[in-house]
Every structure is written in structure tokens, then in C-alpha cells.
C-alpha positions in Angstrom: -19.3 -7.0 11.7 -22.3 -6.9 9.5 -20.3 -6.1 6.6 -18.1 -8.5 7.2 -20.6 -11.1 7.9 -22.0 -10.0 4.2 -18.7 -10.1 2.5 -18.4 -14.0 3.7 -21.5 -15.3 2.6 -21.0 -13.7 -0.7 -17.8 -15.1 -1.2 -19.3 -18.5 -0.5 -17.7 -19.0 3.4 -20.1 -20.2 6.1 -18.5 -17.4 8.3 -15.5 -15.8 10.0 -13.5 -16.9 12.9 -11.4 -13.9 14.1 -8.7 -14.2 16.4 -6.6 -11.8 18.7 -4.6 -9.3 16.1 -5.5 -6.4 14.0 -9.1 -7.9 12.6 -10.3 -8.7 16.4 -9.6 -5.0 16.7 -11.0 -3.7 13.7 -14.1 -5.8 13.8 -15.2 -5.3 17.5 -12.3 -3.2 19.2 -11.1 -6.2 21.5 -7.3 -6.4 22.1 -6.7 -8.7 24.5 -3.4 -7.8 26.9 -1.5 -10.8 26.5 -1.8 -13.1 23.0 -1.7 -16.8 24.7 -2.2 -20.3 24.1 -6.4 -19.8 25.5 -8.1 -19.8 22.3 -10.0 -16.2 21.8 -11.8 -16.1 18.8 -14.7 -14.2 17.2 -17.3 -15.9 15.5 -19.3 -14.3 12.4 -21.8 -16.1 10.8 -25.4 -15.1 8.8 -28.2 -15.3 10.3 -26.3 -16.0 13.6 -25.5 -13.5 16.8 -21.7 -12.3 16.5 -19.8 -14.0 19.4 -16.8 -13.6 21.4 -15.5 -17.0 23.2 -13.2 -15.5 25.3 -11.0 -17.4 28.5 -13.4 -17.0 31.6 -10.5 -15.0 33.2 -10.3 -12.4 30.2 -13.8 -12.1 30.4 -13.8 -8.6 32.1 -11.7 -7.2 29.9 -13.5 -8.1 26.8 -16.8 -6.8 28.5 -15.1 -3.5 28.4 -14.2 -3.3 24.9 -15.4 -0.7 22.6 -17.6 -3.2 20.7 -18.7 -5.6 23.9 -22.6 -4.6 23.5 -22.7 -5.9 19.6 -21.5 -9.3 21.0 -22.5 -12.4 22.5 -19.8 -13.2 25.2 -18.8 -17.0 25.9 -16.3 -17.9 28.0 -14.4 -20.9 29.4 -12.5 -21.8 32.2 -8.7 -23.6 32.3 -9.3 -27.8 32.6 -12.3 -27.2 29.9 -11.9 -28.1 26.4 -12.5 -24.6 24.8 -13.2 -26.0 21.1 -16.4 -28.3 22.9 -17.5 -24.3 24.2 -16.8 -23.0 20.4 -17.4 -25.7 18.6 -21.2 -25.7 18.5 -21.1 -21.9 17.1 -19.7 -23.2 13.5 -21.1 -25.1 10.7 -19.3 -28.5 10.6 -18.9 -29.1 7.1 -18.0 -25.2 6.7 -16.0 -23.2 5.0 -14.7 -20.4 7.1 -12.1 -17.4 6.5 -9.5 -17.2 9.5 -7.6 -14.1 10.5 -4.1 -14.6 8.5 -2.5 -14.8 12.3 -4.5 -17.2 13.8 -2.7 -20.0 15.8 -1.8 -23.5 14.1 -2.4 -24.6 17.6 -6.3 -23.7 17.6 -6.6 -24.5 13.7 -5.3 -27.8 14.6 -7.9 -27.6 17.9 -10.9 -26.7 15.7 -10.1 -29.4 12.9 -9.8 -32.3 15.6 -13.6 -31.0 17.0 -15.1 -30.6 13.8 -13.1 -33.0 10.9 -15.2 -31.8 8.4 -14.3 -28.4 8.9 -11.9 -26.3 6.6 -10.4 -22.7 6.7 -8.6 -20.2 4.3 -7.0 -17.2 5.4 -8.8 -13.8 5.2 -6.5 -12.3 2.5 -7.2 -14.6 0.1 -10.5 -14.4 0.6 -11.2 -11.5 1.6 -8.4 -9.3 1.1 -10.0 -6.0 0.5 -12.0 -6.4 3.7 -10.0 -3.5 5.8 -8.7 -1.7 2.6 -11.3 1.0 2.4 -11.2 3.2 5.0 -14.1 5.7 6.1 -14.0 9.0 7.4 -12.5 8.6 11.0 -10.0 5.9 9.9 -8.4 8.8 6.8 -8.2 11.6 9.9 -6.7 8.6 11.8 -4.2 7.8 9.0 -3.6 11.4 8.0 -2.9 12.2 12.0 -0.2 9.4 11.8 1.3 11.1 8.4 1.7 14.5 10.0 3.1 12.8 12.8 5.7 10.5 11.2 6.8 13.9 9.2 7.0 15.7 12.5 9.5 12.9 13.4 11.9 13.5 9.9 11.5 17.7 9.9 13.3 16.4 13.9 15.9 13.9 12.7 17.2 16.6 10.2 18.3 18.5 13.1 20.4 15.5 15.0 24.0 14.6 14.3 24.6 11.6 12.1 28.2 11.7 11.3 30.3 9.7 13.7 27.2 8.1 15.2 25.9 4.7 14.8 23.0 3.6 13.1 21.3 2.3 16.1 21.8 6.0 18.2 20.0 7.2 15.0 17.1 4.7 15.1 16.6 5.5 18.7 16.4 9.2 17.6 14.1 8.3 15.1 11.8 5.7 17.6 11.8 9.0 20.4 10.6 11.6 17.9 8.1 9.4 16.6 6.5 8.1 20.4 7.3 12.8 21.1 5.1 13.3 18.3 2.1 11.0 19.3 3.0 7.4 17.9 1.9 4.8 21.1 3.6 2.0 18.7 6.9 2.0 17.2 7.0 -0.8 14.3 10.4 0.1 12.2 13.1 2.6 12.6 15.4 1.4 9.7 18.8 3.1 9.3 21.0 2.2 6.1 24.1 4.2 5.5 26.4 4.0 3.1 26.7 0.2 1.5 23.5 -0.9 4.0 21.3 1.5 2.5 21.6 -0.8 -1.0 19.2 -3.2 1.4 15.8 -2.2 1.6 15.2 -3.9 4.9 18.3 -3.6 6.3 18.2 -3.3 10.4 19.9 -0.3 12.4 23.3 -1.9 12.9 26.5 -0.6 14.5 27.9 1.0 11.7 29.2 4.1 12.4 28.0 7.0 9.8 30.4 8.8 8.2 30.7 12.0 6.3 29.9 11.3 2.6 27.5 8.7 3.7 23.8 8.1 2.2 21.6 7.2 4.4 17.9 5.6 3.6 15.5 6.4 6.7 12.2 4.2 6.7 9.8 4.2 9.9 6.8 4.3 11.2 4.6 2.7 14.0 0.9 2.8 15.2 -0.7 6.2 16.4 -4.4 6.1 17.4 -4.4 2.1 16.0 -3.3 3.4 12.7 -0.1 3.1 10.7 2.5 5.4 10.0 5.5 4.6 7.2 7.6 6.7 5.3 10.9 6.7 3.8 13.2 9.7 2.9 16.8 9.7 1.6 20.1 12.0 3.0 23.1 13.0 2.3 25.8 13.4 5.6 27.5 16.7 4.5 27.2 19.0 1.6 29.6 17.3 -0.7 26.9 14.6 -2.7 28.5 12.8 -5.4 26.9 12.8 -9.1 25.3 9.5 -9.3 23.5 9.8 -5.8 21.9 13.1 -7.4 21.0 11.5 -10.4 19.7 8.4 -8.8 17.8 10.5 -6.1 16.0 12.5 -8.7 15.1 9.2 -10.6 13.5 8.4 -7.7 11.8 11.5 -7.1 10.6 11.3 -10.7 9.4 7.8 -10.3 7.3 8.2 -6.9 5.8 11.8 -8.2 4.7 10.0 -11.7 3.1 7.1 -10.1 1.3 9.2 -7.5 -0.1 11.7 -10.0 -1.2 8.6 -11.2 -3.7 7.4 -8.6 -7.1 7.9 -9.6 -10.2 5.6 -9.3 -10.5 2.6 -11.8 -6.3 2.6 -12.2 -5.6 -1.0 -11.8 -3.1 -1.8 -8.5 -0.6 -3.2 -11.0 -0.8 -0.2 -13.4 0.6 2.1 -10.0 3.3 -0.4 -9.9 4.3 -0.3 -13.6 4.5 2.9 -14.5 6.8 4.0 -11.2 9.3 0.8 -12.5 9.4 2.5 -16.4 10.6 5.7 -15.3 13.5 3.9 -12.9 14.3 1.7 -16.6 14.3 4.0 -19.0 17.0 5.8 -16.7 18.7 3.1 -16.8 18.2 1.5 -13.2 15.1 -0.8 -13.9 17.1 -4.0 -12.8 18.4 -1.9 -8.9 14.7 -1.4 -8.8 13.8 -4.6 -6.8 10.4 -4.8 -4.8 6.9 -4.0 -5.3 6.0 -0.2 -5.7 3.7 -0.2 -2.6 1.3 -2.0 -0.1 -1.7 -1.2 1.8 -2.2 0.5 5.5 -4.3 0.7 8.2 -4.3 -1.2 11.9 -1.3 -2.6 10.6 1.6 -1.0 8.5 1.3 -4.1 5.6 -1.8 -5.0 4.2 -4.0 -5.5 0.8 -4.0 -3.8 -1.5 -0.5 -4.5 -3.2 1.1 -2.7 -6.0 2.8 -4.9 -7.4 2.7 -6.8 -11.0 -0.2 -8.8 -11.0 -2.6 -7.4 -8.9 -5.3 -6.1 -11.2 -7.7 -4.8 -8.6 -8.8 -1.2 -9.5 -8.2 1.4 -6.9 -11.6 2.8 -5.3 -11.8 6.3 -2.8 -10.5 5.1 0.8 -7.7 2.6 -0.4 -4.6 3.8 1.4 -1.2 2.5 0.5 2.4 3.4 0.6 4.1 4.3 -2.8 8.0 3.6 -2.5 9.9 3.1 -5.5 14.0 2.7 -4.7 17.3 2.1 -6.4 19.6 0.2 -4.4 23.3 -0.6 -5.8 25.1 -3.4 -4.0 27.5 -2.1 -1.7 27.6 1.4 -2.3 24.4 3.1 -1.6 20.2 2.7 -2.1 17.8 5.6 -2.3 14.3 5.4 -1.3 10.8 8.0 -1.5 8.0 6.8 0.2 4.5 8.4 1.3 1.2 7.5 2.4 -1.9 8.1 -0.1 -5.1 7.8 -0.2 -7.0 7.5 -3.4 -9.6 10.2 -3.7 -13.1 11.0 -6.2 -10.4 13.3 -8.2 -7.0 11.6 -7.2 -4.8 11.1 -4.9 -4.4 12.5 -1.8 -1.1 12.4 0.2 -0.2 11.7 4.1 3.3 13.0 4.0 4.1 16.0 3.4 8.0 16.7 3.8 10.0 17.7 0.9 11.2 14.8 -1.5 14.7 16.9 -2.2 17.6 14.8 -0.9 18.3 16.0 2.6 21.5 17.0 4.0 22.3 16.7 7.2 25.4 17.0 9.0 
């Protein structure tokens, strides 16, 4: 909270207000059970004591969060107005950052209080505020790696052929929850012609032999995010062009990884997996950004993507996916966790990149 208190004022805010979501967590380990219309926000300020307005009713559970004794709890009861309770905490001709999902409705409730007020999100002002992780949160990451590879070395082993995509997904959802996930985010399942869409949902297509099949999941384990993405073959018999564009792929995510080092611009990730996917001829199949950010939640700053010129620094974690997806026939997808290292890189998944075959 100190930090962030710092990072603030030096980017010219007269504070934070932090509501219920992945920051609250972060920044004082409140989640409240149920997200509701009773406004619950944390209040960061210079020179000021960190403070919690919570609902009167919540009040016990916040008291028992990990971060309780660094705050000021102030509650407020139903039939008050709980923007006169946390109204007199803010400046009211400031500038504050807001947590990116903070409600319109208590936006709205602080701007009628305090009309001089104004807000902007903390991703565009602070976006790098959760990027770099310390020790605990790369075991915490890494943990969720091993984890999320646990869960593909175990979906190797089930039937696919003659199966829908949803039985699949819910293979996929149970090996990662077996394996230690308390959170399952994504279990996406795209065979044959719905693999050429990246975020295609588990549908009721039945898989059939012949089939490609793009597998991309993950969830929350110990607060932090698994995602990765491998690409199979159902049966032995894989056709030229899904070998070739699988080892582009490969190629591609293997290049940009050994890559990573500190002082490599964001964009520079980005650009150099998309030149290997053109100059094999597949540049324009090649159609999102080469990565995002990870941490309490599976997207998040920093982006790889065209644009982003933000060097990398030791403790960014973010995904490194590049795909190929041709419309109505197949896609391929590689994706792994990494963390950016003094030397490197440093991976969170660890399964074989080879296209798998499963049956």
C-alpha cells in the first residue's frame, strides 16, 4: 500500500480508491464474499492512514483479512449515505486512479458528493503497478505452471475422438481443480474448423478422428494465474500443412522467448514472434497480440503487442502465445508462462511443445 501510495503521487494523482476485485486483494488481502451494490472501497492517499470503508455488516469479515491491521476500518450501515462516510477521506478537487472494475454506480455516487472530483482507471495510470512480482508471488506463479502442466500430461491420456468439446473442457476444468487450481477461468476446446478461433468456447461439436484440436486453460491456484495453450492431433495420421504450421509455431514462440531479457522493449517480444510466422508465409493467420501479463488475474499489463514500448524488467510475467488460425479448417496455438529473469527468461510450463497425439 505504501508503494502504491508512492507510485500515485508520483504520477501526479491525489490517491487511489480500490474497489472489491483483484487490486483490493493484492493491496490489502480483502475479498469480500459477495461483490454488491454497498460501496467497499480502499482509500490510499499521502500523508493519510490507508482506509477500508466497508458495509457495517461486512465489517467482520474485513477485520479478518490478511492486511486488516495496516488499515483504518470505516463502516456504514444500510439507510446511510455511504459516499457522506467516504467522502470526507478524498481530496475534492482530486485526481484519483480507480481500480479498472470499479462500479459506474459508485463512480457516479462519488462524483455527485464531490463534483469537483475526477478518476482514471489504474491501467492507464498505473499499469505496471502489479506487473513485477517478488519472490512469493514467482513460487506462486511457477506452482500454478506445474499445475496447469499436470492438467495437459492428464488430458493426453482421455479419449477425444467421438466426444464433444464440452466433455473435454470438463476434463480439462477437473484435472486442473485435481491438481490444486481453487479457480477455473478458461477451459477452451477448438477442434477442427473452431480451433481457427482463438477464443472459441467448448461447444457441442463432436471430435473426430483427423481433428486438430487447440487446448487453452487455466484458472487461479493460491490467487495466482495459470494459462497455457498446447495443440493435438486426434490419431496418428497428421496431414502436411498442420506439421508445418505447428512447427512455425514452435519456431515462433521458442524465438521470441529466447528473446526475453531485461531492457527488450514489450513490442520488440511481440515483433519478432510475428516475423518468423511471415516469412513462413502465415503473417496475415497470425492475428492477436503475442502475449499479456499475469498475476491475481490471468490478463493484465504488461502487453506484447505493437506499440507498447515498455522495457521488460526481472519479475514481469506474461504469457507468450503466438498462433496460426485458417478459417474453417484448423488453428494452432503454443503458449507458456515466463518470467523475465537478470539473465533471461525463465519458463512456467514445462510440457513438450511437439504436437500431441492423442487418440
Amino acid at each position: 500500500m505504501a508503494r502504491a501510495t508512492a507510485e500515485a503521487t508520483a504520477a501526479g494523482l491525489a490517491g487511489l480508491v480500490v474497489a472489491p476485485g483483484p487490486d483490493l486483494a493484492y493491496l490489502c488481502g480483502y475479498s469480500p464474499t459477495a461483490i454488491t451494490e454497498r460501496l467497499t472501497a480502499l482509500v490510499l492517499a499521502a500523508g493519510r492512514e490507508p482506509t477500508l470503508v466497508v458495509p457495517k455488516l461486512e465489517r467482520p469479515d474485513a477485520e479478518k483479512a490478511v492486511g486488516a491491521p495496516a488499515v483504518r476500518l470505516l463502516d456504514w450501515s444500510d439507510g446511510e449515505d455511504p459516499f457522506a462516510t467516504a467522502g470526507p477521506l478524498l481530496d475534492p478537487a482530486g485526481r484519483y486512479g480507480v481500480s479498472d472494475n470499479t462500479w459506474a454506480l459508485h463512480l457516479l455516487g462519488f462524483q455527485a458528493a464531490l463534483p469537483g472530483i475526477s478518476f482514471t482507471s489504474l491501467t492507464d495510470s498505473l499499469p505496471m503497478l502489479r506487473a513485477v512480482k517478488d519472490t512469493e508471488e514467482l513460487e506462486r506463479l511457477a506452482s500454478a505452471g506445474g499445475a496447469a502442466d499436470a492438467a495437459y500430461r492428464g488430458i493426453l491420456e482421455v479419449p477425444f475422438a467421438g466426444r464433444r468439446e464440452t466433455d473435454v473442457a470438463a476434463d480439462l476444468g477437473a484435472l486442473l481443480i485435481q491438481y490444486g487450481h481453487s479457480q477455473v477461468d478458461f477451459t477452451v476446446v477448438g477442434s477442427g474448423p473452431n480451433g481457427a478461433d482463438p477464443h472459441h468456447e467448448a461447444g457441442e461439436r463432436v471430435i473426430r478422428t483427423g481433428d486438430t484440436v487447440v487446448l487453452d486453460f487455466g484458472g487461479l491456484k493460491d490467487g495466482y494465474g495459470s494459462d497455457t495453450t498446447r495443440t493435438v492431433h486426434v490419431g496418428p495420421d497428421v496431414p502436411d500443412e498442420v506439421r508445418t504450421v505447428h512447427e512455425l509455431v514452435r519456431l515462433a514462440q521458442q524465438t521470441a522467448f529466447e528473446a526475453v531479457r531485461p531492457g527488450v522493449g514489450c513490442q520488440e517480444i511481440d515483433r519478432i514472434a510475428r516475423r518468423v510466422i511471415t516469412e513462413g508465409g502465415y503473417g496475415e493467420y497470425f492475428i492477436h497480440r503475442t502475449g499479456h501479463g499475469i498475476g491475481t488475474t490471468t490478463h493484465e499489463p504488461p502487453y506484447l503487442v505493437e506499440g507498447e514500448e515498455r522495457p521488460l524488467v526481472p519479475g514481469m510475467c506474461f504469457s507468450i502465445e503466438p498462433g496460426i488460425y485458417l478459417p474453417g479448417r484448423f488453428g494452432v496455438r503454443i503458449e507458456d508462462i515466463v518470467t523475465v529473469t537478470p539473465a533471461g527468461g525463465r519458463r512456467f510450463n514445462n510440457t513438450p511443445h511437439e504436437l500431441g497425439i492423442v487418440a
